[in-house]
TIGU-41233 format. One record per residue (C-alpha): chain; residue number from 1; x, y, z. Coordinates in steps of 0.25 Angstrom, whole numbers, plus 5000, padded with zeros to 4 digits. Layout:
PT,c,k,u,v,w
PT,A,NUM,X,Y,Z
...
This chain:
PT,c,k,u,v,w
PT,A,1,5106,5039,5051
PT,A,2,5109,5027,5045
PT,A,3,5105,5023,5031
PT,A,4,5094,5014,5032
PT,A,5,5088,5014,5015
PT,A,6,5088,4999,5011
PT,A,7,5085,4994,4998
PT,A,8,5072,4984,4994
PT,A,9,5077,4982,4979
PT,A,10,5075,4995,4970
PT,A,11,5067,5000,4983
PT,A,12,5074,5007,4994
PT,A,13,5069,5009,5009
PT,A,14,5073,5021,5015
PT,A,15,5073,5012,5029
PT,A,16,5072,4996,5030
PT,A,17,5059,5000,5038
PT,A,18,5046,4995,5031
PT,A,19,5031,4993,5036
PT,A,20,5025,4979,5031
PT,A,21,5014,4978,5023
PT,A,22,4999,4977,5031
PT,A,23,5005,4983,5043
PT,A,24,5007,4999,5038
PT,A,25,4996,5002,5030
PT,A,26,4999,5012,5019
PT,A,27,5010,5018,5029
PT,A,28,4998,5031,5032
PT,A,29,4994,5024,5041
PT,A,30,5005,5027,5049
PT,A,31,5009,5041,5046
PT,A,32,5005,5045,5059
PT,A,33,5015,5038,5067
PT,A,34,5027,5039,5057
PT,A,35,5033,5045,5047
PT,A,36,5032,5033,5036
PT,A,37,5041,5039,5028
PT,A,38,5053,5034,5037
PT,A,39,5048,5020,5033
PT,A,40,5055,5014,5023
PT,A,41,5045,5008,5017
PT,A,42,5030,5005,5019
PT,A,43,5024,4993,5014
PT,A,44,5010,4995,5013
PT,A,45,4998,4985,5016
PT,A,46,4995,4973,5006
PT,A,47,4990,4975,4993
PT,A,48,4981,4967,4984
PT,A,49,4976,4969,4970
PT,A,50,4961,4969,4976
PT,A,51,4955,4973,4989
PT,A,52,4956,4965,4998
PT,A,53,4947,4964,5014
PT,A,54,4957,4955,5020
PT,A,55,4953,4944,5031
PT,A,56,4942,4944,5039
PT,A,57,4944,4950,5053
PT,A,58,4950,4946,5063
PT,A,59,4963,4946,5055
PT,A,60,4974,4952,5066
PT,A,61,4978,4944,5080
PT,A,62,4988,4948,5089
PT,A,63,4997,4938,5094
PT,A,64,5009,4941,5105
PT,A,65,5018,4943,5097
PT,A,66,5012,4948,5084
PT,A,67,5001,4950,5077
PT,A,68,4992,4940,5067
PT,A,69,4987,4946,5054
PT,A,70,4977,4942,5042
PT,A,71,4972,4956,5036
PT,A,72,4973,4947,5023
PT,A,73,4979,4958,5015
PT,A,74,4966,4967,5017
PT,A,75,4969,4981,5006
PT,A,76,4961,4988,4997
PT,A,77,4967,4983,4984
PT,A,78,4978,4988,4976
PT,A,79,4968,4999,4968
PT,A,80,4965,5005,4981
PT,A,81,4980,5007,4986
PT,A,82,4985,5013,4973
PT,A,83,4973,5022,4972
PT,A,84,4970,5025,4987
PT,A,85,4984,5021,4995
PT,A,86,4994,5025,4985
PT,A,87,4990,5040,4983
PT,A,88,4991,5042,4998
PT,A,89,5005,5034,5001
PT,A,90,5013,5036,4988
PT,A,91,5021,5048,4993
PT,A,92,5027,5043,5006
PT,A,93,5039,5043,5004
PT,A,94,5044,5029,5005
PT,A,95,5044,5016,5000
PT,A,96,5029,5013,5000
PT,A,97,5027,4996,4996
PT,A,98,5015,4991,4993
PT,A,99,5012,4974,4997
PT,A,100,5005,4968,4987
PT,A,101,4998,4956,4989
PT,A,102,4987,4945,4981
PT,A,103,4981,4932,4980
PT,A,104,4987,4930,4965
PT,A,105,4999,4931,4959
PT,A,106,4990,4942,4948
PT,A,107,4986,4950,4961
PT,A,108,5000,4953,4966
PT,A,109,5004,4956,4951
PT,A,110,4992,4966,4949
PT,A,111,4994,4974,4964
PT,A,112,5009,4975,4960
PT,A,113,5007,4980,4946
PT,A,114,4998,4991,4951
PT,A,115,5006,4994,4964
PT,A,116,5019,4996,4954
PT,A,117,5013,5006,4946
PT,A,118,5013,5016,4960
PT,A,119,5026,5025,4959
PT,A,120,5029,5025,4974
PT,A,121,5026,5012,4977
PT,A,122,5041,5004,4975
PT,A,123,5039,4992,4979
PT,A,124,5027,4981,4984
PT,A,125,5029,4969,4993
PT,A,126,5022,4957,4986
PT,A,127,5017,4950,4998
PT,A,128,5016,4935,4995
PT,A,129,5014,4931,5009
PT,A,130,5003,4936,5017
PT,A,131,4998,4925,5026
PT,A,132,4983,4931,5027
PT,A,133,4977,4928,5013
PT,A,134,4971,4916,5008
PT,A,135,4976,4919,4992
PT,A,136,4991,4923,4988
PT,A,137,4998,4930,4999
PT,A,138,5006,4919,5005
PT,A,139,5001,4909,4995
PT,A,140,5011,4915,4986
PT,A,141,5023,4918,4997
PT,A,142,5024,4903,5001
PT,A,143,5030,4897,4990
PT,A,144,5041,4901,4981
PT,A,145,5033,4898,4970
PT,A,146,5022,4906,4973
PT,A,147,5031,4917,4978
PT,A,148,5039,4917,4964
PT,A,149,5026,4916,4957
PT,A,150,5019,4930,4962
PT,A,151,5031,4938,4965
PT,A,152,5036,4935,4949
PT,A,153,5022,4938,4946
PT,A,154,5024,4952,4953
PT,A,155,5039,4957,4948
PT,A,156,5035,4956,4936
PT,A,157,5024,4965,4936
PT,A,158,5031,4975,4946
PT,A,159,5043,4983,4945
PT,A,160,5047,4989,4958
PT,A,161,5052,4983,4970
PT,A,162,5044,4969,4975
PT,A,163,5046,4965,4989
PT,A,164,5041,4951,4993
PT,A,165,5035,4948,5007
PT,A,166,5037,4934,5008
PT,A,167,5028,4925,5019
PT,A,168,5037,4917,5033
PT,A,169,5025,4908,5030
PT,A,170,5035,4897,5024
PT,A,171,5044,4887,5024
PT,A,172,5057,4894,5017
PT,A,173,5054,4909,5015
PT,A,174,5067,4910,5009
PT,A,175,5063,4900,4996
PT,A,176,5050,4912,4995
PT,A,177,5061,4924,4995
PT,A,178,5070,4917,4985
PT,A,179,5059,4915,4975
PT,A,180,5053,4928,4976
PT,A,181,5067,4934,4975
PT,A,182,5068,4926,4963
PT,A,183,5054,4929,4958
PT,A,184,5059,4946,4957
PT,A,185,5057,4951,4970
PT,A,186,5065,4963,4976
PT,A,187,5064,4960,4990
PT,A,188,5055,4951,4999
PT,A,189,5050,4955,5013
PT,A,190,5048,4944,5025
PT,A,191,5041,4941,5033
PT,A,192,5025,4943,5031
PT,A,193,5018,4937,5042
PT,A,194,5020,4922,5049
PT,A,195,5006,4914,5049
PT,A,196,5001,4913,5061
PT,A,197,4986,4912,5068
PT,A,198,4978,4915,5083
PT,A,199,4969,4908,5090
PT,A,200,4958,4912,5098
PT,A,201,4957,4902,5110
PT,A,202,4945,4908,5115
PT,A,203,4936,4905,5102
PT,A,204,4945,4895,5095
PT,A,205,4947,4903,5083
PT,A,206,4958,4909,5077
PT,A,207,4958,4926,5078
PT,A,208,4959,4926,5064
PT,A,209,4949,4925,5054
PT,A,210,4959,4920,5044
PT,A,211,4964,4910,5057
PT,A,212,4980,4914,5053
PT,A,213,4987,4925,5050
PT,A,214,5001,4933,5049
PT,A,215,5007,4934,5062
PT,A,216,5017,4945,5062
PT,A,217,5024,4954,5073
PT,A,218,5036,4951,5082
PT,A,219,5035,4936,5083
PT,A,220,5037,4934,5066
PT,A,221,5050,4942,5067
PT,A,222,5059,4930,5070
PT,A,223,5052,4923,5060
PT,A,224,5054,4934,5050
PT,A,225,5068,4936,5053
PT,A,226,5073,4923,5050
PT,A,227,5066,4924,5037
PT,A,228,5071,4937,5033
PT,A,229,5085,4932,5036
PT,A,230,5082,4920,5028
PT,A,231,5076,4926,5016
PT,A,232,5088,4938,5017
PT,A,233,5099,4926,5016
PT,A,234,5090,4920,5003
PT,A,235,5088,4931,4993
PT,A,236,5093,4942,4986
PT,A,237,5083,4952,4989
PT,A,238,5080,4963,4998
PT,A,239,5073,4957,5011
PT,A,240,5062,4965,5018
PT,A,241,5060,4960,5033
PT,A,242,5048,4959,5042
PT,A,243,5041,4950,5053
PT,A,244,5041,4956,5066
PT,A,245,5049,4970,5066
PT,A,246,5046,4975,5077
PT,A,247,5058,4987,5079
PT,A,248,5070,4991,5074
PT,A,249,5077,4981,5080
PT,A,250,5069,4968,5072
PT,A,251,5071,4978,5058
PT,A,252,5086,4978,5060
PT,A,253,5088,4962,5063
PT,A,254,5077,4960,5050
PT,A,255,5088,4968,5042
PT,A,256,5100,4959,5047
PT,A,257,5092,4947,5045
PT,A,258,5093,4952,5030
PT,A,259,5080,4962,5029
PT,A,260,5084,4974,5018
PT,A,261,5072,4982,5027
PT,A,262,5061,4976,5035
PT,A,263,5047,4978,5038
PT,A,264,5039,4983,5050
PT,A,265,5025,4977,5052
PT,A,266,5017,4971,5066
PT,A,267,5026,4981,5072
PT,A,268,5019,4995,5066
PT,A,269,5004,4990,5072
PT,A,270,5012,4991,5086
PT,A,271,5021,5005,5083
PT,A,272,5017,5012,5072
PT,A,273,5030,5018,5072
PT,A,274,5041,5007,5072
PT,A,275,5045,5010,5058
PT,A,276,5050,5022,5062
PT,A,277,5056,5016,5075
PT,A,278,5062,5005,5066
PT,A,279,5070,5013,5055
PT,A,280,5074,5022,5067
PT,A,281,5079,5010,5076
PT,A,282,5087,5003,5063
PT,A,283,5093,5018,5059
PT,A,284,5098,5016,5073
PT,A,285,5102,5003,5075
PT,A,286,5111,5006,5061
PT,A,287,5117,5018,5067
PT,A,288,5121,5012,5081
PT,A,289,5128,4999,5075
PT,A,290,5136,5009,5065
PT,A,291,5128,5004,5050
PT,A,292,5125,5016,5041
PT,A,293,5115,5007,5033
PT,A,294,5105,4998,5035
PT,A,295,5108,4991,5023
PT,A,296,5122,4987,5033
PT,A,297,5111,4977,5043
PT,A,298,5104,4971,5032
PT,A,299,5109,4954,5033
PT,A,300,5119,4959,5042
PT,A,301,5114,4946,5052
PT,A,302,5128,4940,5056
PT,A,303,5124,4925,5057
């Protein structure tokens, strides 16, 4: 078997494989199906310093060829996942991330100072681009002031490993992952979800109640892959792909593009198990084309 451990800064991922944020739960959800344990690293659903309902219902719409979102970040607060959450996932045994988001700049400073303090939590991924809120989320991720302004906010109040998500909802993504690199960040994970709306021609109204969304699923991937290659190309830093991974085959071209690991999400509402399926088809694509690591794909596009 090859060696498939990769390193996210000080953090190192038994597998490039990860579950993004809002599409695994808190990963015992899907005990059932899988050993999760095998996943690299889960990354739970979005956090924020108070409870919050979320978007008024309908907030989901399928599409042909993916799926429209605005939950709008719905979770119980931080309070309740480190008194009620943590307890019952703290001894899996792997890198369990927690995203953290908010409307102010205070809010993503206060969720990650209480989110540092848990022992078996190494690292959060501060999301600065979620398309389904009115305040902060994207706000913050589209401009590379705003995206300097909170993330410099958050290193210096936490110490372990801070992942950026960073929004395709802009004109130059790379300008965004530069000034977050610059702004302390150990790595930055792209893409979140492209903006996107349907329409009901019956009624004339749109299907969701907030009118757009995040479109996600097989049709972002092409999208998210030039991106990722761009942002790889741009920084210094440790780039986590996602946007449309669907199998093994779209995690492996993620790492060539320049992806460190990747993250699986649309795909784990269709096959609970394709994490699994997805380490298992890159161990294999390693061993038939004669790599020992798959450190040895990562960037290795020839253009």
């Amino acid at each position: 078997m090859a060696d498939l451990s990769v390193n996210i800064g000080n953090l190192v991922l038994k597998n490039p494989v990860m579950t993004a944020s809002g599409t695994f739960g808190y990963g015992e959800e899907f005990a059932d199906f899988i050993d999760i344990e095998r996943i690299g690293g889960i990354i739970v659903k979005g956090t924020t310093l108070h409870k919050r309902e979320g978007n008024p219902y309908p907030r989901m719409a399928e599409t042909p060829s993916g799926m429209l979102n605005a939950v709008g970040l719905q979770n119980k607060g931080v309070d309740y996942f480190v008194n009620e959450l943590y307890p019952r996932i703290k001894g899996v045994q792997t890198s369990i991330i927690v995203n953290v988001s908010g409307s102010m700049v205070d809010d993503y400073v206060k969720t990650a100072e209480i989110i540092g303090q848990l022992d078996n939590i190494p690292a959060i991924e501060l999301n600065i681009s979620c398309p389904n809120v009115k305040q902060g989320g994207m706000a913050f991720g589209v401009s590379a002031k705003g995206a300097f302004e909170v993330v410099s906010a958050v290193r210096a109040a936490y110490g372990k490993t801070l992942i950026v998500k960073l929004s395709p909802n802009v004109t130059d993504i790379t300008e965004i992952a530069r000034a977050v690199e610059a702004a302390g960040a150990d790595s930055v994970s792209l893409i979140n979800t492209l903006l996107g709306m349907a329409i009901d021609a019956g009624s004339r109204r749109p299907v969701l109640s907030t009118v757009t969304g995040g479109l996600s699923g097989p049709a972002v991937k092409p999208i998210a892959l030039r991106m990722v290659w761009q942002v790889a190309n741009a920084v210094n830093i440790p780039v986590i792909g996602l946007g449309g991974i669907m199998d093994w085959e779209d995690a492996v071209e993620f790492m060539l593009a320049g992806a460190s690991a990747i993250q699986i999400g649309t795909a784990n509402f269709i096959d609970p198990t394709v994490t699994i399926k997805v380490i298992d088809g890159v161990n294999t694509y390693l061993e038939q084309h004669g790599y020992h690591s798959v450190k040895e794909i990562i960037g290795a596009l020839e253009v």
